[in-house]
VOSE-937016 format. One record per residue: x, y, z of N, C-alpha, C, CB in turn; residue in one letter; residue number from 1. Coordinates in Angstrom, 3 decimals. Glycine has a CB too. Layout:
PT  n_east  n_north  n_up  ca_east  ca_north  ca_up  c_east  c_north  c_up  cb_east  cb_north  cb_up  code  pos
PT  X  Y  Z  X  Y  Z  X  Y  Z  X  Y  Z  A  NUM
...
END
This chain:
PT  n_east  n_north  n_up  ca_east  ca_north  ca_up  c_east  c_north  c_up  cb_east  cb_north  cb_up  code  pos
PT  -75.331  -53.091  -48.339  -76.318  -54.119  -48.470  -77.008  -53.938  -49.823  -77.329  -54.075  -47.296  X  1
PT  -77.232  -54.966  -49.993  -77.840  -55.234  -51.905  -79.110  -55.372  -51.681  -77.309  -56.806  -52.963  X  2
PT  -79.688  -54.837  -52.386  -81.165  -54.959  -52.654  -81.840  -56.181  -53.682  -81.521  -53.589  -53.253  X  3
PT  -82.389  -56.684  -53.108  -82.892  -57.875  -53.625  -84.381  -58.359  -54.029  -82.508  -58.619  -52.808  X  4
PT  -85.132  -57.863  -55.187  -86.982  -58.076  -54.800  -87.514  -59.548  -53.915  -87.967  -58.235  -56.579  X  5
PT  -86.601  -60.581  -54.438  -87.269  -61.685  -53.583  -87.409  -61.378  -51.993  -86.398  -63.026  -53.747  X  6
PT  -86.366  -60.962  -51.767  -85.904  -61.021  -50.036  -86.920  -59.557  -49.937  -83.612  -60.794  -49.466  X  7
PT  -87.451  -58.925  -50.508  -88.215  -57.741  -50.334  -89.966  -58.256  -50.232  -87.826  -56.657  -51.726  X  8
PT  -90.092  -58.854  -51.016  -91.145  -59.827  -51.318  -91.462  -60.665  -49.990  -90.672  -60.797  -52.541  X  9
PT  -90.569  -61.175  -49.524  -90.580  -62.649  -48.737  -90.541  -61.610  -47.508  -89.075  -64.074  -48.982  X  10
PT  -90.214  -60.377  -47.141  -89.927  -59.774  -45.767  -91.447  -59.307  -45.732  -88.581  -58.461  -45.617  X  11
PT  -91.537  -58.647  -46.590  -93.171  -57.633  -46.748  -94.463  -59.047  -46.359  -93.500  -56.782  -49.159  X  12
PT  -94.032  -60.369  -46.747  -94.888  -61.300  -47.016  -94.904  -61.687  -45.427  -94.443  -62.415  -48.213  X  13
PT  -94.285  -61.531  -44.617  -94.042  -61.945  -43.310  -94.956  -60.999  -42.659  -92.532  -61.902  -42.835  X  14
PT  -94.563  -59.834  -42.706  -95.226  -58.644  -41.698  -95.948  -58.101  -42.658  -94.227  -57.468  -40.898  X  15
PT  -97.171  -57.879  -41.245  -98.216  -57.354  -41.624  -98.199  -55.479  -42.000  -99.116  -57.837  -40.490  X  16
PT  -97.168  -55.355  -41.066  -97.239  -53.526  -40.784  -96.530  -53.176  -42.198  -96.097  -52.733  -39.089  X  17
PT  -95.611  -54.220  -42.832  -94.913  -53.640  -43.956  -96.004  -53.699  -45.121  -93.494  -54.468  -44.309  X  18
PT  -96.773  -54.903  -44.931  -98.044  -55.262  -45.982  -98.818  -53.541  -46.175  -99.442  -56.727  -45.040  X  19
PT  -99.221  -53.275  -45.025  -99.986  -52.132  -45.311  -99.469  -50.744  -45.779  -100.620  -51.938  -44.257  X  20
PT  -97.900  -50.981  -44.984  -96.955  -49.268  -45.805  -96.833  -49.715  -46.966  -95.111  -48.635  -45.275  X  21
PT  -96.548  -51.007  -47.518  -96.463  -51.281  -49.261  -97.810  -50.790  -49.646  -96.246  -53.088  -49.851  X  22
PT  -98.642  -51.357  -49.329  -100.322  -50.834  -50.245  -99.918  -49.222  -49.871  -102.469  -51.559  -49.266  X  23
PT  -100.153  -48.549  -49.098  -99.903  -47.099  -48.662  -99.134  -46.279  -49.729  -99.067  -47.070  -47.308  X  24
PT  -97.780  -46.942  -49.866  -96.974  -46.109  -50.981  -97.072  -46.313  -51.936  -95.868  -46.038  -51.051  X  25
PT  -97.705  -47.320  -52.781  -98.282  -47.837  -54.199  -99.693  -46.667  -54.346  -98.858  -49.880  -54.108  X  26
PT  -100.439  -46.364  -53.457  -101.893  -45.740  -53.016  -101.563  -44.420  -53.657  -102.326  -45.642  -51.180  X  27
PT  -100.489  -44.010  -52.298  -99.985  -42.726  -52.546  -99.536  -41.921  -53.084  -99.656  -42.526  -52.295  X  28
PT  -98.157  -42.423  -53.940  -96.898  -42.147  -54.605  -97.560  -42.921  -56.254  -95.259  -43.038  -53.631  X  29
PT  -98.806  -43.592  -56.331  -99.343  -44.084  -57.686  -97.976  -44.970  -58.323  -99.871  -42.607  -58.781  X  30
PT  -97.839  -46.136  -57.644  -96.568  -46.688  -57.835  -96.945  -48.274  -58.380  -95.642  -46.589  -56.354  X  31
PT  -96.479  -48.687  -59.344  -96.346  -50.195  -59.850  -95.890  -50.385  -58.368  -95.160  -50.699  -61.325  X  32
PT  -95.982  -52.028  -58.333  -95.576  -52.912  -56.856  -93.954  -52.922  -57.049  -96.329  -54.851  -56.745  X  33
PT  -93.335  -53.227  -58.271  -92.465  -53.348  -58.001  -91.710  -51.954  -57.886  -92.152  -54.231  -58.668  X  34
PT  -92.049  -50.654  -58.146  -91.199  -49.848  -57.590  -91.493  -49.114  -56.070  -91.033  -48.938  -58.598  X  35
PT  -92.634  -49.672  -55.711  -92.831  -49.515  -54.377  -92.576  -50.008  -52.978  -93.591  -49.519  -54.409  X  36
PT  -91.687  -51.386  -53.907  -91.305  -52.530  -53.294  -90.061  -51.582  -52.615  -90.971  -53.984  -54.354  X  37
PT  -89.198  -51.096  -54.086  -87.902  -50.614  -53.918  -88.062  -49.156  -52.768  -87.259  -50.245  -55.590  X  38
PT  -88.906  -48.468  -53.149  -88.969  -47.448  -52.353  -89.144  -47.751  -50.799  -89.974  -46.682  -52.855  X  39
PT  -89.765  -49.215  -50.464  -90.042  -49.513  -49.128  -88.961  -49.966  -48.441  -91.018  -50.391  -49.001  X  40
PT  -87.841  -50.512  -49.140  -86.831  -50.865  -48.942  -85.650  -49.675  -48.498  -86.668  -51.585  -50.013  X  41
PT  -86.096  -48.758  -49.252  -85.215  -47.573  -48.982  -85.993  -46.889  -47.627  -85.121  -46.453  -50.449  X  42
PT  -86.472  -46.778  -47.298  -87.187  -46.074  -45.802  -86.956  -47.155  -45.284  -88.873  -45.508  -45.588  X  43
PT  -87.648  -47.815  -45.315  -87.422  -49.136  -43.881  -86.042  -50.384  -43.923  -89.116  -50.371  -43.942  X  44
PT  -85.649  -50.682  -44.704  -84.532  -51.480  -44.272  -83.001  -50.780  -44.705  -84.749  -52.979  -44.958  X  45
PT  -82.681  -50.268  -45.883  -81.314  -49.444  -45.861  -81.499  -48.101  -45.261  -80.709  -49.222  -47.331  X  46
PT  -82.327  -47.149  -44.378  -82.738  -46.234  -44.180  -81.578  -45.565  -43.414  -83.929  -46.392  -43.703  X  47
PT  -80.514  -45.360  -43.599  -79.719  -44.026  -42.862  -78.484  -44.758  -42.346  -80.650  -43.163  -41.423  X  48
PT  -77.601  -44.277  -41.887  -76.405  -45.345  -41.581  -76.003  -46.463  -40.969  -75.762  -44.993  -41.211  X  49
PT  -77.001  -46.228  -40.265  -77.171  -47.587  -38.943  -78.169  -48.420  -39.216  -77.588  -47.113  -37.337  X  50
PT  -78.965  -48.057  -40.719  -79.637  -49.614  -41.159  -81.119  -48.674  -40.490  -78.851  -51.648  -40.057  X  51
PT  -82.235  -49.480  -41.180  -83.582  -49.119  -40.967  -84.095  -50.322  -39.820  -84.460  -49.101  -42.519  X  52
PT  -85.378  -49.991  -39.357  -85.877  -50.748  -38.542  -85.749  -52.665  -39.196  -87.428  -50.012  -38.339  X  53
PT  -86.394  -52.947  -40.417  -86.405  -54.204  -40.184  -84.801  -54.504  -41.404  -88.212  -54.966  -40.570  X  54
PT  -83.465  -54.127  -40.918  -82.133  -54.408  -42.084  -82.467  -55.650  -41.609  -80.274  -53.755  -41.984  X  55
PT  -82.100  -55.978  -39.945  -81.365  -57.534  -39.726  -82.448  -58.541  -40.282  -80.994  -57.974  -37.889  X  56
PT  -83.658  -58.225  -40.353  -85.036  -59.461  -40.681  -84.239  -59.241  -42.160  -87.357  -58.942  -40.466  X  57
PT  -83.825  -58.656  -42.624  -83.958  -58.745  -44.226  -82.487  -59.162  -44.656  -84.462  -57.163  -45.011  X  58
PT  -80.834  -59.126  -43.550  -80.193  -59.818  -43.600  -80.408  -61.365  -43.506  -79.628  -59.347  -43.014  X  59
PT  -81.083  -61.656  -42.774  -81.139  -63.065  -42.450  -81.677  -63.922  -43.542  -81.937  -63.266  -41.262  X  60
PT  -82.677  -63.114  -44.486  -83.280  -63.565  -45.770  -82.308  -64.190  -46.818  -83.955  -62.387  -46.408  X  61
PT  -80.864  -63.669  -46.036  -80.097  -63.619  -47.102  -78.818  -64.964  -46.799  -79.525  -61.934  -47.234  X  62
PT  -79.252  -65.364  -45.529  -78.248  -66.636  -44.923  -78.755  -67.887  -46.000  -78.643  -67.134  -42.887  X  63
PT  -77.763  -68.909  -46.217  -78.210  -70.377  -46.500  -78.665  -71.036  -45.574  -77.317  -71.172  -46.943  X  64
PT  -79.644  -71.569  -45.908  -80.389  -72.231  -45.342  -79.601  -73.611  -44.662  -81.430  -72.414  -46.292  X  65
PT  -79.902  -73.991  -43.362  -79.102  -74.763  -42.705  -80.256  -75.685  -42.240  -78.167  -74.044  -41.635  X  66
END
């Protein structure tokens, strides 16, 4: 799976719980947004072989629109 900032942007922009681990690891780790974006992406959606908690919300980002 490809990493994408929009579809990272637009997932974080949905949920609230990701809203606050983004501020959290920008806080923490003293991170520009956009590399905190990437780092959030790596724990929570590509996170380990079987995909992180929100992969499929962040596959679907990635369907054409019907």
């Amino acid at each position: 799976m490809k990493y994408y900032t929009s579809h990272m942007k637009k997932l974080v922009m949905q949920n609230e719980e990701l809203q606050k681990e983004l501020k959290r690891i920008m806080k923490e780790h003293d991170l520009e947004k956009s590399f905190a974006l990437k780092a959030l992406y790596h724990a929570e959606v590509a996170a380990g072989a079987s995909g992180g908690k929100y992969q499929d919300a962040y596959r679907e980002l990635d369907l054409p629109n019907r």
